[in-house]
C-alpha positions in Angstrom: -4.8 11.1 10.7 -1.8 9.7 8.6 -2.3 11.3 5.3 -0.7 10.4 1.9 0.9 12.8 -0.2 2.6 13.6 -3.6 6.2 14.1 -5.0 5.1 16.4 -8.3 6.3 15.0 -11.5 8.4 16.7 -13.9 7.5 15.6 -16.8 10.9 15.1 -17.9 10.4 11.8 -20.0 7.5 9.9 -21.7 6.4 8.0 -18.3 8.0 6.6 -15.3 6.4 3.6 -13.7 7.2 3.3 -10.2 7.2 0.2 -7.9 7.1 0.8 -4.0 8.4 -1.8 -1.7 7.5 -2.3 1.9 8.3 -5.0 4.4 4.5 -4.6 6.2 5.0 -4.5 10.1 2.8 -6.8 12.4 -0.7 -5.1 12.3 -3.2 -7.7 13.4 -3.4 -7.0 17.3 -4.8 -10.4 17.8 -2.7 -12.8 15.7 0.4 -10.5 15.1 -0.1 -10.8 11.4 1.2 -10.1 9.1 5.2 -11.8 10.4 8.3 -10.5 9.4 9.4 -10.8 5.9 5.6 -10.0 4.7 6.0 -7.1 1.8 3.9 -5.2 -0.3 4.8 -3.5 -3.5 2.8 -0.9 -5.2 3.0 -0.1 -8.7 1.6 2.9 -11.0 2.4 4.8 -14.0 3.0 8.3 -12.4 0.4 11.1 -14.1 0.8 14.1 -12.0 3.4 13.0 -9.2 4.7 9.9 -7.5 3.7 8.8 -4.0 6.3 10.4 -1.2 7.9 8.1 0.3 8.0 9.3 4.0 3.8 9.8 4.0 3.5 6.3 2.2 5.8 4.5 5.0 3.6 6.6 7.5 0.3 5.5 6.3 0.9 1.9 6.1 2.1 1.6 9.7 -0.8 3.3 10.4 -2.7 0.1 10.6 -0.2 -1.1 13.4 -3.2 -2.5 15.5 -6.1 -2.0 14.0 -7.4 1.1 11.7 -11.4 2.0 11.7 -13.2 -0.4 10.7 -10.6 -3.0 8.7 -10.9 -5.9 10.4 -8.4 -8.3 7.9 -5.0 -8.0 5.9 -7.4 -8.4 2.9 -9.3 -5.3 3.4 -5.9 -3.3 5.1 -4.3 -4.0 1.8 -7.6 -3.4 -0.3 -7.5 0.4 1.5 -3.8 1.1 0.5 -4.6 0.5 -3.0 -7.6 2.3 -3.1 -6.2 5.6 -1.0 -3.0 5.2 -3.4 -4.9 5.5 -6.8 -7.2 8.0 -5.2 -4.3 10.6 -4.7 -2.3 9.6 -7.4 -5.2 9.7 -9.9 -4.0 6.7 -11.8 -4.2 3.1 -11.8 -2.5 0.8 -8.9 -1.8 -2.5 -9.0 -0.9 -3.9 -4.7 1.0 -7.0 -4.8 1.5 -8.3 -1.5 3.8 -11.3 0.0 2.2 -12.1 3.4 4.1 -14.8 6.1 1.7 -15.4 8.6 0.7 -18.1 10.9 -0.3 -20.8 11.3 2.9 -21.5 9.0 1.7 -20.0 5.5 2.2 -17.4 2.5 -0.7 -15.9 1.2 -0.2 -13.3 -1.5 -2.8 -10.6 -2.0 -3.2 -8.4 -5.9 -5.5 -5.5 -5.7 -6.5 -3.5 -8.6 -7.3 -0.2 -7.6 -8.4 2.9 -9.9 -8.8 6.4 -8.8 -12.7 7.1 -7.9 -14.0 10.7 -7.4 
């Protein structure tokens, strides 16, 4: 199990908001969806750390054909949020630019905040 985990802040200013951008691999075993050129950007004001960049790249190709029970690019992107806020314990907004076919762009904004 891909796991996500945290850079620690320092503390060394007021806040630091950080934006995370990823071009999102083909996940969808069935369609190939999302195409290349989809992205997702994930942004938070960092509380305790920031998200590591190496576990973060990890745990979005986790979903490379298929993860659990996620069965669309909705819900795939609904999880990253969700997992995101949960270990940052702050808010997330996902923005997501998906190509996929038949010939569209869908974009995707999840609001996630930390639960637990």
């Amino acid at each position: 199990m891909v796991e996500l985990k945290l850079q620690p802040n320092e503390n060394r200013c007021a806040f630091t908001r950080h934006e995370h951008t990823l071009g999102l691999p083909k996940c969808c075993p069935m369609t190939g969806n999302p195409q290349w050129g989809s992205t997702v950007t994930i942004a938070y004001e960092a509380k305790k750390g920031f998200l590591e960049v190496a576990s973060l790249r990890a745990f979005v190709d986790s979903y490379i054909g298929g993860k659990g029970d996620v069965r669309s690019m909705e819900g795939m992107l609904q999880e990253i949020a969700q997992a995101c806020a949960d270990i940052l314990e702050a808010d997330v907004i996902l923005t997501s630019n998906l190509v996929i076919e038949p010939r569209q762009i869908m974009r995707v904004t999840c609001y996630a905040f930390p639960q637990g």
